[in-house]
C-alpha positions in Angstrom: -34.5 34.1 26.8 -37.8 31.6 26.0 -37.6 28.1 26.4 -37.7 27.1 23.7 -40.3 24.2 22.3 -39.8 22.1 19.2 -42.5 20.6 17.3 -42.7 17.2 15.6 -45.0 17.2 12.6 -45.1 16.4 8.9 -45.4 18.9 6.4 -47.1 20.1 3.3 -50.2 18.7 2.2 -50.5 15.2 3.2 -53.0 12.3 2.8 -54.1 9.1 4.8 -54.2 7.5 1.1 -57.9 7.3 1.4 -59.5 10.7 1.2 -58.5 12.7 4.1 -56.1 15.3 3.4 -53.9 17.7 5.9 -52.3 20.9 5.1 -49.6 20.8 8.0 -48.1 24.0 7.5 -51.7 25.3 8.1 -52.4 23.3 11.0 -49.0 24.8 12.2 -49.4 28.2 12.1 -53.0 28.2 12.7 -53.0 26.2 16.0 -50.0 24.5 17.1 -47.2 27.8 17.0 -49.9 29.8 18.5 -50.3 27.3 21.4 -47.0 27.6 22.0 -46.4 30.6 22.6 -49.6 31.1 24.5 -48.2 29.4 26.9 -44.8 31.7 26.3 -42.8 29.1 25.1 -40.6 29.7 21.8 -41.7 27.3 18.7 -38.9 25.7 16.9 -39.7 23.8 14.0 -37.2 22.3 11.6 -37.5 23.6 8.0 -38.6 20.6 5.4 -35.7 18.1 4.6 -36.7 16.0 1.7 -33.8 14.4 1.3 -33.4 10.8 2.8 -30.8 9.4 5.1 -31.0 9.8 9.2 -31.6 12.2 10.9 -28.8 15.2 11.3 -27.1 16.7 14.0 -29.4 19.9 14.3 -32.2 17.5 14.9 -31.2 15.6 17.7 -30.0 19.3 19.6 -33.7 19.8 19.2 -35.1 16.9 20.5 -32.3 16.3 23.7 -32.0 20.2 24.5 -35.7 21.5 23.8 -37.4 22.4 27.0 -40.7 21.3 25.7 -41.8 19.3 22.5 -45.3 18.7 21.0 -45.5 15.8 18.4 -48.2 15.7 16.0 -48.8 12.1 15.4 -51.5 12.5 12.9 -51.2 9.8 9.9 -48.8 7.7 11.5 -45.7 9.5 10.0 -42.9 7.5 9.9 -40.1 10.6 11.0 -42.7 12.1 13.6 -42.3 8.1 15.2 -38.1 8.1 15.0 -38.0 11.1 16.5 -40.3 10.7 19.0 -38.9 7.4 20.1 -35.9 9.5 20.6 -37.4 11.8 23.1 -38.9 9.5 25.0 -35.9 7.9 25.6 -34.1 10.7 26.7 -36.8 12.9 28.9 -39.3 11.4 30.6 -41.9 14.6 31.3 -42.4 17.9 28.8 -43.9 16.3 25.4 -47.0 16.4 24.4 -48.4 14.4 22.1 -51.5 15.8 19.8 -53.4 14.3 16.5 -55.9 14.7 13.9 -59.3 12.9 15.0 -59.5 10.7 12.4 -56.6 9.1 12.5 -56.1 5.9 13.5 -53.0 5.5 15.6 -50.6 2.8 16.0 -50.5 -0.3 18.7 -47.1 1.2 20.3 -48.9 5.0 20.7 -52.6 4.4 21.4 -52.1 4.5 25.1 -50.0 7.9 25.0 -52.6 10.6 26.9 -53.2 12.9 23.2 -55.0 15.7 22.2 -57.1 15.1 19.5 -58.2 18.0 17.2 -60.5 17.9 13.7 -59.3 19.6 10.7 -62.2 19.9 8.2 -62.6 22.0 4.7 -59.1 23.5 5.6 -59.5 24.9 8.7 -59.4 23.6 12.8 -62.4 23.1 14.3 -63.2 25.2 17.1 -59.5 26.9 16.5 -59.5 29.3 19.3 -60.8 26.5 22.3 -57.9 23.9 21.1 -55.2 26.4 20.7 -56.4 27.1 24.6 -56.5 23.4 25.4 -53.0 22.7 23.8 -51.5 25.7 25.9 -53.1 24.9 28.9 -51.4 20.8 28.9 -48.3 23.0 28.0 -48.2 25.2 31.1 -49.5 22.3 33.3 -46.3 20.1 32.1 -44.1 22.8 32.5 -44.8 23.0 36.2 -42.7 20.0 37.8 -45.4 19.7 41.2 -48.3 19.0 37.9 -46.4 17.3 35.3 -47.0 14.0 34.7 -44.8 11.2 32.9 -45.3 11.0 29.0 -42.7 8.5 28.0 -43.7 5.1 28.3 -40.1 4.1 29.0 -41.0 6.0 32.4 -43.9 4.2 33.0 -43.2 0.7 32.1 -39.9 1.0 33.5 -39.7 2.0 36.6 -36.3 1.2 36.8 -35.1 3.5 34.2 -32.5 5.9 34.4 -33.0 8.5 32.1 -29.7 10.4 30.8 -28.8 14.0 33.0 -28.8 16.5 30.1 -28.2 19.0 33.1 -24.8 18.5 32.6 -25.2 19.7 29.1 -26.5 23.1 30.0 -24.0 25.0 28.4 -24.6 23.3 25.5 -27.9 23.9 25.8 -27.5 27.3 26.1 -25.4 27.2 23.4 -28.1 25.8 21.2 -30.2 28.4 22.1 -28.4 31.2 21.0 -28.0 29.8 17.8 -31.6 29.3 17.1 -32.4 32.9 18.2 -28.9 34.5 16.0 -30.5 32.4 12.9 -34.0 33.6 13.2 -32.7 37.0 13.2 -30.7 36.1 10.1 -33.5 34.9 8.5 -35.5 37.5 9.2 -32.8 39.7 7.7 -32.3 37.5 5.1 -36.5 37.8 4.6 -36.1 41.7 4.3 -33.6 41.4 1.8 -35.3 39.7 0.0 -38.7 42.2 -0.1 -36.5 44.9 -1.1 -35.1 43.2 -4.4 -38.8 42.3 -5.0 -39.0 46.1 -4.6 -36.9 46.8 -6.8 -38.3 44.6 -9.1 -41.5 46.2 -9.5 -40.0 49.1 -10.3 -38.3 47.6 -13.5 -42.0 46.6 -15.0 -43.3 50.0 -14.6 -44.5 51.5 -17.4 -42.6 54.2 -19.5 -39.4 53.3 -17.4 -35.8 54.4 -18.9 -32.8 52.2 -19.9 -31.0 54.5 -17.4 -33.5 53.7 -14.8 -33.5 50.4 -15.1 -29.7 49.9 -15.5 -30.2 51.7 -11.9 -32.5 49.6 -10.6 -30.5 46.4 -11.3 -27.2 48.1 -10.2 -29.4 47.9 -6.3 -31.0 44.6 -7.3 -27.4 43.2 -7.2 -26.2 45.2 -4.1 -28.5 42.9 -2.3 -27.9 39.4 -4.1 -24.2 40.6 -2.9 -25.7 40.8 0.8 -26.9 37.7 0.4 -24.1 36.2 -0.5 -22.1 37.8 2.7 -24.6 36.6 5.2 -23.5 33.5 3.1 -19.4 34.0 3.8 -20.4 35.3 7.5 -21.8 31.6 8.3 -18.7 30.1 7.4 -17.8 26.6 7.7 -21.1 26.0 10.0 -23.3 27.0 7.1 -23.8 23.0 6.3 -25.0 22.3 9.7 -27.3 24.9 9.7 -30.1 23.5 7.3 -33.0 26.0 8.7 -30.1 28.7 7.5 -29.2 27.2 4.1 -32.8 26.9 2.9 -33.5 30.6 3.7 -30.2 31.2 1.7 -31.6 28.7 -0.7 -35.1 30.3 -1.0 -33.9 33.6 -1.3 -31.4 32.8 -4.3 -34.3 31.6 -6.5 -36.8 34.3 -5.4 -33.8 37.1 -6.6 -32.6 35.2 -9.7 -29.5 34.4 -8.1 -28.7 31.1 -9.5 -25.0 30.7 -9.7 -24.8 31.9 -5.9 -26.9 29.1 -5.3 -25.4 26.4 -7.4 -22.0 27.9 -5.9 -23.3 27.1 -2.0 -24.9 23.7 -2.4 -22.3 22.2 -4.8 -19.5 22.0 -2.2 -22.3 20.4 0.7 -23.7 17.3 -1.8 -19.8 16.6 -2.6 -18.8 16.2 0.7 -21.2 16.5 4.1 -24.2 16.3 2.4 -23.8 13.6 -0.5 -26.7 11.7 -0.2 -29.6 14.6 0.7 -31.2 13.9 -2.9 -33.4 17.2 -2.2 -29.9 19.5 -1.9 -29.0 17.3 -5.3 -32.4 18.3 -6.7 -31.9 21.9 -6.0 -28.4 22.1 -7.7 -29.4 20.7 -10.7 -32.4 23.2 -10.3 -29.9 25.9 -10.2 -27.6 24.5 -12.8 -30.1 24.2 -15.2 -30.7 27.9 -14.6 -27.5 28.8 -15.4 -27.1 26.8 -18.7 -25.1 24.2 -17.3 -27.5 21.2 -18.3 -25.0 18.2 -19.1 -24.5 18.3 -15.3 -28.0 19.2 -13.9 -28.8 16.1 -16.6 -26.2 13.9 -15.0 -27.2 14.7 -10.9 -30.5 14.1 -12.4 -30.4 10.6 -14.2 -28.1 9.2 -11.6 -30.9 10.0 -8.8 -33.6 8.4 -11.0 -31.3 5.4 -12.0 -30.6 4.7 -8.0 -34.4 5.6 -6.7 -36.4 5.3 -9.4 -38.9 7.8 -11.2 -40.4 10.7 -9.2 -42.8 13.6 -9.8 -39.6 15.9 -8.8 -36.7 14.4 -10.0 -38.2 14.0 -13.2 -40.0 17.1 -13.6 -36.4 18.7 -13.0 -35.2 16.4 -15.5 -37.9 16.9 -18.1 -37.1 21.1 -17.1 -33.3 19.9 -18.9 -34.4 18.8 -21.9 -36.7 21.7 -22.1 -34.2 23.9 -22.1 -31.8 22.2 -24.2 -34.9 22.0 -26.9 -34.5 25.9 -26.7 -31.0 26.0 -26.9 -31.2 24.2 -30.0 -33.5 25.9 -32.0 -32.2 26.3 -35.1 -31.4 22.8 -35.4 -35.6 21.1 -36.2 -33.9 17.3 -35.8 -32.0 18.2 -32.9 -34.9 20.3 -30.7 -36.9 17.2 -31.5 -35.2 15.0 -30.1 -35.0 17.1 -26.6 -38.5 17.9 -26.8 -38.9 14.0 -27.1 -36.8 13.1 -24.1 -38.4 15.9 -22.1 -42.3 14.7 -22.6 -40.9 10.9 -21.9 -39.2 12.7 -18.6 -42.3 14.4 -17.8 -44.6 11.6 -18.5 -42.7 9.2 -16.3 -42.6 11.4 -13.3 -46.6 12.2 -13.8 -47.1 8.3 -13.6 -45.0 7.8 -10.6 -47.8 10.0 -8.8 -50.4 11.5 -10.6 -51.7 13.5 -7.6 -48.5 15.8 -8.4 -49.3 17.4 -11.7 -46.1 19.5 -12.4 -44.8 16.9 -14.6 -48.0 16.0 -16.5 -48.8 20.1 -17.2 -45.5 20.2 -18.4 -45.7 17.1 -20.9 -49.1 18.3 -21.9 -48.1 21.8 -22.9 -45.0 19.8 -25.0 -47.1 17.7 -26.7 -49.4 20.2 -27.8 -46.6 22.1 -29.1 -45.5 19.1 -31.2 -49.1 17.4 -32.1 -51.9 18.1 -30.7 -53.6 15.0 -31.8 -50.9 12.6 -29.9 -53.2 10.1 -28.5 -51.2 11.0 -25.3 -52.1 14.4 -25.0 -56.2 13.1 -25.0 -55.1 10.5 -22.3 -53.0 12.8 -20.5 -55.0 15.9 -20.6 -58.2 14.9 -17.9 -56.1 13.2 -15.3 -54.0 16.3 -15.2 -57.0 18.7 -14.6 -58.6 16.2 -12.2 -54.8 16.3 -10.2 -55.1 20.4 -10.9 -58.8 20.8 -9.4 -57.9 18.5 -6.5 -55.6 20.9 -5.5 -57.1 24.4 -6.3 -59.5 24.8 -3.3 -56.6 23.8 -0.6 -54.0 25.6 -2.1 -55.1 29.3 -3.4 -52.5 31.0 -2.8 -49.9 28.8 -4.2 -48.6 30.3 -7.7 -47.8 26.9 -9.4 -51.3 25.3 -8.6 -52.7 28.8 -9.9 -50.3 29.4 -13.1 -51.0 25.2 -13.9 -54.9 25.6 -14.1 -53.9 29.2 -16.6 -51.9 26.5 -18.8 -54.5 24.0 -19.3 -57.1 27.2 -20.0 -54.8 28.0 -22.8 -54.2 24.5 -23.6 -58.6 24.6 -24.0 -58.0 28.4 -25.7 -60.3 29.2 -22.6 -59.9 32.8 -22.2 -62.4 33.4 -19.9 -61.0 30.9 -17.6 -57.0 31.6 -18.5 -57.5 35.5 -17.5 -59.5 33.9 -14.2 -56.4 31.7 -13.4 -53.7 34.4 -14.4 -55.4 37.0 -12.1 -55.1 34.5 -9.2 -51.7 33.3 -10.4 -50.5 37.0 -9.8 -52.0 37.8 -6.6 -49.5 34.9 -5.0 -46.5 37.2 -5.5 -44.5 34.5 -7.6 -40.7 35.0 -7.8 -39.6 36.5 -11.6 -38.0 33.0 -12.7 -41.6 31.8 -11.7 -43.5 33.7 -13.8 -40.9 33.3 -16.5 -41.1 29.1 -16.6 -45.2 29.6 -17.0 -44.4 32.3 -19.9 -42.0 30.8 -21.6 -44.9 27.7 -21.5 -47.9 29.8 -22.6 -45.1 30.8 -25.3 -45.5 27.5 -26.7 -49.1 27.2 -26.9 -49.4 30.1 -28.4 -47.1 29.5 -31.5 -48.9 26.2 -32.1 -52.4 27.7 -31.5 -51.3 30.4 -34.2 -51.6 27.7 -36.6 -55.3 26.9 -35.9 -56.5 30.4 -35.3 -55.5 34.4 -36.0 -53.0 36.3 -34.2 -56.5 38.6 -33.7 -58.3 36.0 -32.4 -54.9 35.1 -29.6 -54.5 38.2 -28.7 -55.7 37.0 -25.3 -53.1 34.4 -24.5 -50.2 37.4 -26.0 -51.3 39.7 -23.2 -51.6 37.0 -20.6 -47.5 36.1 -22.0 -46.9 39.9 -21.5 -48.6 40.3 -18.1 -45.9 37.5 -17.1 -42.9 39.2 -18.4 
């Protein structure tokens, strides 16, 4: 079995609030996981917690029982720091510490021996000689004759007595096998997924039957139910096993399957996992899904009303009101009042951070439905494509970056662009409820651009609403 080697980093897209910006997960796969396993080492990295509070119990197994560690310190990141603090303390050889050129670290860290490394236009300079160089300080620390101290505890202590983890082996073996059994389930998990996707495709097929397609969803929901019995099979460890719950999680909204989801997180953010506001997020996500919107509204308002307002929270929020617009239809007062709340939900959450322009697509596209000559919608409408073409040469292949730049082409009746964007939009392979939120959107531009122009004349943004079905 590998040794295994976990990596402290950031993720996502991240900025130095100037004008530097870092896609992580890029840099991860690209460089840092590669160096890794160069130097035949097994890369563990922890799966994105947004939620707040300290850090879990899977965490601190990775840092105390991880052979090898590499922290990227780049941008000063406040949980890269915690956790490596913690390492330090605990092993005084085997981490590695690299970062982004242009950063400018910290007091505490500037001494620490670190590889630096340039990421420009998207992309690590000289990839290939770095991913060489990283491996190379790997495999030197790894051999106890070469390795050299990298906690400063070591070095300014002398005295020190570092904690023998030895005597946790078994543990540590322990830990090991997990992380191997839930990469397999993942991986499971993964092709599971891709077959339902299969299955999927099937159903848009032209000239399909009823029969096959009553077929098709008949297998569709033999896998859901697979899902859901890798689920059961975790048992009562499933809430300590976050890398294993957000597969779960990920591949619940990729198949449609809602109530599983809502049904798995619920009991974790009553009990274990009550203050993880991104599990919180993620069941009102799911309830909303499933029609139960008083109490997505209610997870929803009590987060805002604690935290504040957030691009998230809020665009979940303003998602509610959305729906409950729909649900009440038939009722002109009573959909106006939710469409109101919803475009004050979105608008808030846009303002919190107007680099994130879910929310302010979203209000945009509400407010053009209602009155297209609401001063906000002319406010509103260029900082959301500035926020929108900020983000469309880093992130290509991300659907909602894609399907966002389609809505404000339709929001402009820009066809040329909208069939541009919903090409691109398509090509990311977004989940069906994905597709579905950005039709049901385009749904509402189009009935309130059929009263400035002919259903001839629209017929563009119609087949870009089918194409999405």
């Amino acid at each position: 079995m590998a040794s295994l080697c976990f990596v402290l980093m950031p993720f996502g897209v991240k900025t130095d609030g100037n004008k530097k910006e870092i896609d992580f997960n890029k840099v991860y796969s690209s460089f840092i996981k590669k160096a890794i396993e160069q130097a035949g080492l097994l890369p563990v990295r922890a799966d994105e917690e947004k939620g707040g509070g300290l850090i879990h119990k899977p965490m601190y197994e990775r840092l105390l029982y991880c052979e090898f560690a590499v922290a990227d310190l780049s941008f000063a990141n406040a949980n890269v720091f915690y956790e490596l603090g913690i390492r330090h303390a605990v092993k005084p050889y085997t981490t590695v510490s690299i970062f982004e050129a242009n950063t400018k670290l910290p007091f505490d860290v500037a001494p620490l021996r670190a590889l630096p490394y340039n990421f420009e236009a998207g992309e690590i300079l000289d990839c290939a000689q770095k991913i060489k160089d990283l491996s190379d300080i790997i495999r030197t620390n790894l051999d106890a004759q070469q390795a050299q101290p990298d906690s400063p505890i070591s070095q300014m202590i002398p005295a020190y007595i570092f904690p023998e983890l030895n005597t946790l082996q078994a543990k540590a073996d322990s830990f090991k096998e997990i992380i191997n059994e839930t990469n397999n389930t993942k991986q499971q998990i993964r092709s599971l997924v891709k077959e339902w996707q299969q299955w999927d495709v099937k159903d848009k097929k032209a000239g399909i039957s009823d029969e096959e397609k009553a077929s098709n969803e008949q297998e569709k929901m033999k896998l859901t139910a697979q899902l859901k019995a890798i689920e059961k099979a975790a048992g009562k460890g499933l809430k300590y096993n976050y890398d294993l719950v957000y597969a779960l999680m990920g591949a619940y909204k990729t198949t449609n399957a809602f109530t599983e989801m809502a049904a798995m997180i619920q009991p974790m953010v009553q009990r274990e996992r009550k203050g993880d506001i991104y599990l919180q997020q993620q069941l009102a996500l799911a309830l909303n899904k499933t029609r139960h919107r008083e109490e997505a509204e209610q997870i929803l308002n009590d987060i805002i009303n604690r935290y504040g307002a957030d691009p998230e929270t809020n665009g979940l929020l303003g998602a509610v009101y959305k729906g409950l617009t729909d649900d009440n239809a038939a009722d002109d007062l009573l959909a106006a009042a939710y469409r109101r709340k919803a475009i004050k939900a979105y608008l808030d959450g846009f303002d919190a951070d107007p680099r994130d322009f879910y929310p302010g697509i979203n209000a945009l596209t509400l407010l053009f439905f209602e009155n297209a000559e609401d001063p906000r919608f002319k406010k509103y409408f260029p900082l959301v494509g500035y926020s929108v073409e900020r983000q469309l040469e880093a992130k290509q292949n991300n659907y909602w970056v894609q399907a966002t730049a389609l809505e404000l082409a339709a929001l402009e009746l820009n066809e040329t662009s909208a069939k541009q964007y919903l090409a691109a939009a398509l090509t990311c392979n977004p989940a069906k409820w994905e597709k579905e939120t950005t039709a049901g959107n385009l749904k509402k531009i189009y009935t309130s651009a059929a009263l400035l122009q002919s259903k001839e004349k629209l017929a563009w943004l119609m087949t870009c609403i089918e194409k999405l079905g």
